[in-house]
C-alpha positions as CSV (number, residue, x, y, z in Angstrom):
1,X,174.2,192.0,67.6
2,X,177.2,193.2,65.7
3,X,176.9,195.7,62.6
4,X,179.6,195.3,59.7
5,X,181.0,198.9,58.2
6,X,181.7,198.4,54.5
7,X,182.9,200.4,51.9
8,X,179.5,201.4,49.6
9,X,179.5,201.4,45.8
10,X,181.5,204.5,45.4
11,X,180.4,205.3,41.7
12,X,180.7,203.8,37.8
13,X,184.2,203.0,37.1
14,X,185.6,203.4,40.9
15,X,185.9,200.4,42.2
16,X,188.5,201.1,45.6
17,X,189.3,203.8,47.8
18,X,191.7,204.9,50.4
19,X,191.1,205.2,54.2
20,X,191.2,209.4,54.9
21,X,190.3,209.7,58.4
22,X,188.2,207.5,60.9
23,X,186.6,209.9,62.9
24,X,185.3,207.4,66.1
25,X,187.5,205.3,67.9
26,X,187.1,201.9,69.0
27,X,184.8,202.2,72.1
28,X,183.6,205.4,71.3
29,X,179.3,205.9,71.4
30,X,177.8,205.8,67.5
31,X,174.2,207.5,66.8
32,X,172.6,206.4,63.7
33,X,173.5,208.0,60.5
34,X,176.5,210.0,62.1
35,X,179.8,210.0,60.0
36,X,182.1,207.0,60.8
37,X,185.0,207.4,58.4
38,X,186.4,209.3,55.7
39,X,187.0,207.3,52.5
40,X,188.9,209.1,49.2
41,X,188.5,208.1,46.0
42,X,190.3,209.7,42.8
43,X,187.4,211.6,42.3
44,X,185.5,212.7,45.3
45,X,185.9,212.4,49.3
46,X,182.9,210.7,51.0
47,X,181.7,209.9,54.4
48,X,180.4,206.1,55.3
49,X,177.6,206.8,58.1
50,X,176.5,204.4,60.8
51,X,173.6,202.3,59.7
52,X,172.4,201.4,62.9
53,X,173.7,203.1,66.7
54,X,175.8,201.5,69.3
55,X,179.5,201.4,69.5
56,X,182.7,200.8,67.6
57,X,183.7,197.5,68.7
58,X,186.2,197.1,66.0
59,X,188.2,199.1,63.1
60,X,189.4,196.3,60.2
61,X,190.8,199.3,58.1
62,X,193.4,201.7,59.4
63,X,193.9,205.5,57.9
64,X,196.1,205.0,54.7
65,X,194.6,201.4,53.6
66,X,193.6,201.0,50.0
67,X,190.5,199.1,50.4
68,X,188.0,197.8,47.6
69,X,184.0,197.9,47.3
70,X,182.6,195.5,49.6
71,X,185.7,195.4,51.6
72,X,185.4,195.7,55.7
73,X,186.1,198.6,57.5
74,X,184.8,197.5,61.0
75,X,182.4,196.6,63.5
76,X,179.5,198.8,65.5
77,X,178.6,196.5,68.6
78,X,175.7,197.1,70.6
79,X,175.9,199.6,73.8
80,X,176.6,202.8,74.5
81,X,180.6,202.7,74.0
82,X,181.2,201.5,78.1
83,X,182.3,198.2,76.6
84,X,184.7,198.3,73.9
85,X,186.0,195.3,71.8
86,X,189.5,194.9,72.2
87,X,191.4,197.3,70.4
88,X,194.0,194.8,69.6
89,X,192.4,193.2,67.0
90,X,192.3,196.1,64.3
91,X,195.9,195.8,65.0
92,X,196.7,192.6,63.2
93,X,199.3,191.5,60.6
94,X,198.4,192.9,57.2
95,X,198.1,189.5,55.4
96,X,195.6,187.9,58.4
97,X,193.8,191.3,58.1
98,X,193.5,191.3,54.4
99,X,192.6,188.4,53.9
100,X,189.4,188.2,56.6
101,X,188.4,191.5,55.0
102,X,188.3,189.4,51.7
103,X,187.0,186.6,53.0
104,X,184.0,188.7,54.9
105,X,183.4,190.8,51.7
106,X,183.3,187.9,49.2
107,X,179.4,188.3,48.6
108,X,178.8,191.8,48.4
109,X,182.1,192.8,46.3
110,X,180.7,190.2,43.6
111,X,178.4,192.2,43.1
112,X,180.1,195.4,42.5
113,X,182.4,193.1,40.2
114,X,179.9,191.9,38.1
115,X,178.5,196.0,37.8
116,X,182.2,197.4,37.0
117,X,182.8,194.5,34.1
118,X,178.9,195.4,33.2
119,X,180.0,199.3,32.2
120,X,182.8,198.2,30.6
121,X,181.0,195.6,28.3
122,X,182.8,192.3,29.7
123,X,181.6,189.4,31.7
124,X,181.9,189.7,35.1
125,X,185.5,187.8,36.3
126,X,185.7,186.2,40.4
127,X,187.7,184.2,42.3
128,X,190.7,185.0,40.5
129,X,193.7,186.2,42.4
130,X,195.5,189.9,41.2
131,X,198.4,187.5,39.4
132,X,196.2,185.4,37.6
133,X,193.9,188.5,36.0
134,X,194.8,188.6,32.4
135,X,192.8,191.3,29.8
136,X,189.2,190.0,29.1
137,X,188.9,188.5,25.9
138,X,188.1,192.1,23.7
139,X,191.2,193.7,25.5
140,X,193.2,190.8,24.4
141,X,192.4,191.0,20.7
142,X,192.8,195.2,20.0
143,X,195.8,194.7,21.9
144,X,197.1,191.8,19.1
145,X,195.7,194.1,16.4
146,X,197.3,197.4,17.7
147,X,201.0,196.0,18.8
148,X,200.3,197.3,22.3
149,X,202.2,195.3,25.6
150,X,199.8,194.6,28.2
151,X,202.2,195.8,30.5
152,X,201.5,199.3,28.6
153,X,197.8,199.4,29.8
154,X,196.8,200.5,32.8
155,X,193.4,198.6,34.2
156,X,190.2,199.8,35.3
157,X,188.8,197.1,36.0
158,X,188.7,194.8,39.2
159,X,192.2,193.9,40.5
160,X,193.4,195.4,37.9
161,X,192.1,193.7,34.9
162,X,192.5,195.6,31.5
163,X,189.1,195.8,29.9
164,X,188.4,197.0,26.4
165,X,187.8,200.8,27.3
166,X,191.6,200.9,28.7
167,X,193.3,199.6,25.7
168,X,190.9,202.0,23.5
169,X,192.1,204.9,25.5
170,X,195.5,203.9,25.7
171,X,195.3,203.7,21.8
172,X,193.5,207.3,21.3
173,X,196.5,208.4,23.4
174,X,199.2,206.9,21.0
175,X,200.6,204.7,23.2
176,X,202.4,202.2,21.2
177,X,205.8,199.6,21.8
178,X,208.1,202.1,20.3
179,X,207.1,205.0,22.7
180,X,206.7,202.8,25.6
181,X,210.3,201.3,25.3
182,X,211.5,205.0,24.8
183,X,209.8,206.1,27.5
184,X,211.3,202.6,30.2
185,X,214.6,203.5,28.4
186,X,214.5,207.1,30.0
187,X,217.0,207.3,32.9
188,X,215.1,208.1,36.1
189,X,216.4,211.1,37.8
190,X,217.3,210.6,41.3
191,X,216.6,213.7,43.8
192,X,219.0,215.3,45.2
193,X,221.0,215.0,48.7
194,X,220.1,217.2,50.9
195,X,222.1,218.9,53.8
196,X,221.5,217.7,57.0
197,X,220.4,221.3,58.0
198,X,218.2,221.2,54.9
199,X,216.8,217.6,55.5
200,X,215.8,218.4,58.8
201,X,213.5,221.2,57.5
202,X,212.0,218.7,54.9
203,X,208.5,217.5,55.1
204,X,207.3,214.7,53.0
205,X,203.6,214.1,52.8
206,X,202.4,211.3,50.5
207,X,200.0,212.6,47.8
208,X,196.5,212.2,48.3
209,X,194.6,209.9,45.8
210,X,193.0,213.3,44.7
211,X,195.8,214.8,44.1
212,X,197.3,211.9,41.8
213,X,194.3,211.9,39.8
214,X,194.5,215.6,39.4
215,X,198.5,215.2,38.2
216,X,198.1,212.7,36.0
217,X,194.9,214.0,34.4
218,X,196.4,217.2,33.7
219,X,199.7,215.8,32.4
220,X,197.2,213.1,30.3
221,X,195.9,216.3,28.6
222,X,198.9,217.6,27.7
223,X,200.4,214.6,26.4
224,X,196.9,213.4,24.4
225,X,195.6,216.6,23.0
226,X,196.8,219.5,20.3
227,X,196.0,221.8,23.0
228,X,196.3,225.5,21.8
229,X,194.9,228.7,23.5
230,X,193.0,231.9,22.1
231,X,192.4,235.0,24.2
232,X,190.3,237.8,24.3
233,X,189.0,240.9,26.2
234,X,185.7,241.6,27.1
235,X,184.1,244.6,28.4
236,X,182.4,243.6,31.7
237,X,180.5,247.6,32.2
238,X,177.6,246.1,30.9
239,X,177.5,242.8,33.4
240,X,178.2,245.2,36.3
241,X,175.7,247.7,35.9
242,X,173.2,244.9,35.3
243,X,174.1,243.1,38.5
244,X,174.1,246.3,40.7
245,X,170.9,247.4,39.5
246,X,169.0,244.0,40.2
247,X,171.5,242.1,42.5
248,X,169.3,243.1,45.9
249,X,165.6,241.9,43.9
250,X,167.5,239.2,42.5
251,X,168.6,237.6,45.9
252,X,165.0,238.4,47.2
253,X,163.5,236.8,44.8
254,X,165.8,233.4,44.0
255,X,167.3,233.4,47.3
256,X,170.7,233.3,45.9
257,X,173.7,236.2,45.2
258,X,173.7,237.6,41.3
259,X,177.4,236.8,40.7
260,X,179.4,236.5,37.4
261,X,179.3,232.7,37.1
262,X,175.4,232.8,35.8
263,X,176.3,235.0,33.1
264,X,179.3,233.4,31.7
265,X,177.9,230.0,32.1
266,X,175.2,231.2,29.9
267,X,177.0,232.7,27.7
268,X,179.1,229.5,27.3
269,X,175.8,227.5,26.8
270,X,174.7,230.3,23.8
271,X,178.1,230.1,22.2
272,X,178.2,226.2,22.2
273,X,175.1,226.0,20.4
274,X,176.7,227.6,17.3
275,X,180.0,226.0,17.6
276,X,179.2,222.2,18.7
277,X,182.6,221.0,18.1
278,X,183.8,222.8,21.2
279,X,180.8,220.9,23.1
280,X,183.0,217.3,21.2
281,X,185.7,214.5,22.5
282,X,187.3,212.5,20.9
283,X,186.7,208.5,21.5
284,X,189.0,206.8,19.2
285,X,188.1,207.6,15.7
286,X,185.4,209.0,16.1
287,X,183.8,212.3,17.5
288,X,181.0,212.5,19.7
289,X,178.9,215.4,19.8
290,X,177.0,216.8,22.9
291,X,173.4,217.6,22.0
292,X,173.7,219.1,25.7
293,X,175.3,221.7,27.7
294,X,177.1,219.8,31.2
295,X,179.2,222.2,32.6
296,X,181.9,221.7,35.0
297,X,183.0,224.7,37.5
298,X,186.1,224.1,38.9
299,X,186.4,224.9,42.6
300,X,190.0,224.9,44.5
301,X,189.5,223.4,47.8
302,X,191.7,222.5,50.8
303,X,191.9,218.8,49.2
304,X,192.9,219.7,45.7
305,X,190.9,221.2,42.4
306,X,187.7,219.7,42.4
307,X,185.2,220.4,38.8
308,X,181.7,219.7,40.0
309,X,179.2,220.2,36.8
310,X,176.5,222.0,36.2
311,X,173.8,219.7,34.3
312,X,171.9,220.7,31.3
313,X,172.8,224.3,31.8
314,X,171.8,225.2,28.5
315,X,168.4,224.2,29.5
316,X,168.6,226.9,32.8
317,X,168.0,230.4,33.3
318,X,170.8,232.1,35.0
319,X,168.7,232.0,38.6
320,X,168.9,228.3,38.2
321,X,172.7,228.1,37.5
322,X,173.4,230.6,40.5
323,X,171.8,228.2,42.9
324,X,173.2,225.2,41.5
325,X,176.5,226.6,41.7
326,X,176.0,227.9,45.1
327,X,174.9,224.5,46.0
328,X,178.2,222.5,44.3
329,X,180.4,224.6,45.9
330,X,179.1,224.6,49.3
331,X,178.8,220.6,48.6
332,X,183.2,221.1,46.9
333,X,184.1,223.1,50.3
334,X,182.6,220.4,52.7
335,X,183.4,217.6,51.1
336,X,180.0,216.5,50.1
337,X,180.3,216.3,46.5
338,X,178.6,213.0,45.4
339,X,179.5,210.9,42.4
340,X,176.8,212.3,40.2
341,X,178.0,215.7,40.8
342,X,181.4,215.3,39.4
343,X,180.3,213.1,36.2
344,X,179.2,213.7,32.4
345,X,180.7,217.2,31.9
346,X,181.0,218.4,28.4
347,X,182.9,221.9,29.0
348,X,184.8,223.8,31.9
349,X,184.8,227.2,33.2
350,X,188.2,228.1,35.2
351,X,187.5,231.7,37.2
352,X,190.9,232.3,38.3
353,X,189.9,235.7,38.7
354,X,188.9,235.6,41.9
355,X,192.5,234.6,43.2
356,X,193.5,237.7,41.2
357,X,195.3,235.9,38.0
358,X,195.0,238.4,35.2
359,X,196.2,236.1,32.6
360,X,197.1,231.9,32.1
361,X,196.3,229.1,29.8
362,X,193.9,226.8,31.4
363,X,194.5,222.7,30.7
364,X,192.0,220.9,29.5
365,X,189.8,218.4,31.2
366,X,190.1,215.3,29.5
367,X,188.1,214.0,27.5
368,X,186.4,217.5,26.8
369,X,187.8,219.6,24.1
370,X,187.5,223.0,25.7
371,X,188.1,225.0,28.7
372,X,187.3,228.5,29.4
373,X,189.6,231.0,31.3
374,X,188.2,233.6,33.3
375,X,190.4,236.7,35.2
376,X,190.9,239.3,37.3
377,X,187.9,242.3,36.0
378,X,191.0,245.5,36.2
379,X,190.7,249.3,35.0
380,X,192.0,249.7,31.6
381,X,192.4,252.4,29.4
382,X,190.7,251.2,25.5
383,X,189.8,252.9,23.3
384,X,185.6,253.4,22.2
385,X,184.5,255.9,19.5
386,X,187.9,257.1,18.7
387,X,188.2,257.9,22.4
388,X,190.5,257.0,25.3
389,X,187.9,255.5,28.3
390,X,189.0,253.5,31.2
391,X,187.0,250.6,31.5
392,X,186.7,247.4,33.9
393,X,188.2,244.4,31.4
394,X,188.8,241.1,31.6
395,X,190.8,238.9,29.3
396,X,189.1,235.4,28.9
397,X,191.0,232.5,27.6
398,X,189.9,229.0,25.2
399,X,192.4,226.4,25.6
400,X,190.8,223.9,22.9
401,X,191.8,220.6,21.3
402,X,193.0,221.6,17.8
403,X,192.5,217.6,16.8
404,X,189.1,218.4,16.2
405,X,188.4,222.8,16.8
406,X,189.6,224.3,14.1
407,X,191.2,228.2,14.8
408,X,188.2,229.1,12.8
409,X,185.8,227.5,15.6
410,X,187.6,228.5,18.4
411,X,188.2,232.5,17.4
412,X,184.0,232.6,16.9
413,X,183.3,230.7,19.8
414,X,185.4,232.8,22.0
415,X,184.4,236.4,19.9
416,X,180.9,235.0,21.3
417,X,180.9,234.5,24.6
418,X,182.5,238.4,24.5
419,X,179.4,239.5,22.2
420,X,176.8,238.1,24.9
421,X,178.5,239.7,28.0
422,X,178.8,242.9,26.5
423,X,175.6,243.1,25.6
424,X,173.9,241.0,28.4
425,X,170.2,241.7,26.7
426,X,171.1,238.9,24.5
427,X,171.4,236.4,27.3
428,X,168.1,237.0,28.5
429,X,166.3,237.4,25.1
430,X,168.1,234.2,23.9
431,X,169.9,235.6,20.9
């Protein structure tokens, strides 16, 4: 008996995914649970496993396909993979292909549509097709009572419907008619010819969907926030003759390396506790404070910057956050992350230090109001007691949304974080 491979509920608010890599081809043997294919979202790369063993009799979905929730991916046949299906058959015309997958993943995709119109606060919308999807109802009215085009909107929601949250985002933005029809007026520059000798050296890869997320997120931040950035130094003896003395009984103990990323982490948690507006966003007019400390770690892997968070860190002691962010990364390197991992953070940590960048201005990561830059630790001379020392330093840097952290806020949040590292005592006696 035949096995369908669909795509699985990928998360809240993700409601497609691209084909990355099938890793069995058609005929090939399938144990149970063993990795099938590689599916990327704008968040996080998955695996689909089998859910029962046999062999790939057929693949629906080639590498490259945008496919939804619910949609098809292929067939596990019975046997050992002697006997394959023909491969033929994944091979046909787009249309014919797209529209058994829809046919096929009618029931279970409705539903994942009713869940994705649930979040957003709308009824659930089926049977429609992508032409005939105007905005649900709530869209429709805040985008009469703002002056915003539909066509200005991007949609979250199934085939692209524009649901409440979209237009409210667009809005907090300051997307409105005028600077939309400035922006379509903009003359789009064409890139340059190259030489034959250069065009033959060219290599054009399309973008993964990671990657456009991580593009337009950043340039989101740019364009949305009053982003401004205060630096610092901090003093790191203190941290570093702390670690050396306990790092061996530490990893005995907790079964985990004493790095850096435990201190500053809590740190971060002490400091946000006195200055909540750093732990803020902004959602439409209002703010929304975090009575809690998520904290994202961003992590540069082979597929792109990833920012897996670190959940309720404030409520950890600094063995806890070590193995948590061991575990995150190991998960960011492979791969592995899940959904839940990447969601709900309230503040970032950027260690570009450990590529060796002594100095930059972090972006933020949207809809957080703060980010914290860490560097390269490098011999300094400074000067203590009226006397020349040389001492290992690191500048730290707060990009911070100025819409809501005052300079005030972000200078004492910052002068903070230096206080607990250079006296690490405080950390530990929660001061």
């Amino acid at each position: 008996m035949a096995t369908e491979i669909r795509v699985p509920t990928l998360g809240e608010s993700v409601s497609e995914a691209t084909i990355g890599k099938w890793f069995k081809n058609v005929g090939d043997a399938i144990a149970v649970d063993e990795p099938l294919v590689e599916l990327e979202t704008d968040k996080v790369t998955i695996e689909v496993p089998a859910s029962s063993a046999g062999s790939l009799a057929e693949i629906t979905a080639k590498e490259g396909d945008t496919v939804e929730v619910g949609a098809l991916l292929g067939m596990i046949g019975s046997g050992d993979g002697a006997a394959a299906a023909p491969a033929k058959k994944a091979e046909a015309k787009p249309e014919a292909t797209a529209q058994a997958s829809g046919s096929a993943a009618a029931a279970s995709t409705k539903e994942a549509e009713a869940k994705t119109a649930e979040v957003a606060g709308e009824p659930a919308i089926t049977e429609r097709k992508p032409s005939e999807m105007p905005a649900s109802p709530a869209a429709s009215k805040i985008l009469a009572e703002k002056g915003v085009s539909l066509s200005q909107v991007e949609g979250s929601g199934k085939r692209g419907q524009v649901l409440k949250g979209d237009v409210l985002d667009a809005v907090a933005k300051g997307i409105t008619a005028q600077s939309a029809a400035a922006e379509a007026s903009k003359p789009v520059a064409a890139r340059p010819a190259s030489s034959a000798d250069d065009a033959s050296r060219e290599e054009r890869v399309k973008m993964t969907r990671l990657r456009q997320t991580i593009a337009r997120r950043l340039k989101d931040a740019q364009n949305t926030a009053a982003m401004l950035t205060t630096y610092n130094e901090v003093d790191m003896s203190a941290v570093m003759d702390l670690r050396n003395r306990y790092k061996e009984i530490f990893e005995k103990k907790h079964g985990v390396k004493l790095g850096f990323m435990g201190f500053f982490t809590k740190a971060v948690t002490h400091a946000l506790k006195e200055v909540p507006s750093v732990n803020a966003e902004i959602d439409g007019n209002d703010i929304i404070y975090k009575n809690f400390a998520h904290v994202g770690v961003a992590v540069g892997t082979d597929r792109g910057l990833v920012v897996p968070v670190v959940r309720n860190a404030d409520q950890m002691s600094i063995a806890e956050i070590e193995k948590e962010i061991g575990r995150l990364g190991k998960a960011a390197r492979d791969g592995a992350l899940s959904m839940a991992d990447m969601q709900g953070g309230t503040f970032t940590i950027s260690n570009g230090g450990v590529y060796g960048s002594l100095m930059s201005s972090p972006i933020l990561n949207a809809p957080q109001s703060g980010i914290l830059g860490m560097h390269k630790i490098q011999d300094r001379p400074v000067v203590v007691g009226g006397q020349i020392v040389i001492r290992p330093m690191m500048y730290l840097a707060l990009s911070y949304d100025h819409r809501i952290v005052d300079g005030k806020e972000a200078v004492t949040f910052l002068v903070r974080v230096k206080e607990s590292l250079e006296d690490p005592e405080r950390l530990v006696l929660d001061l």
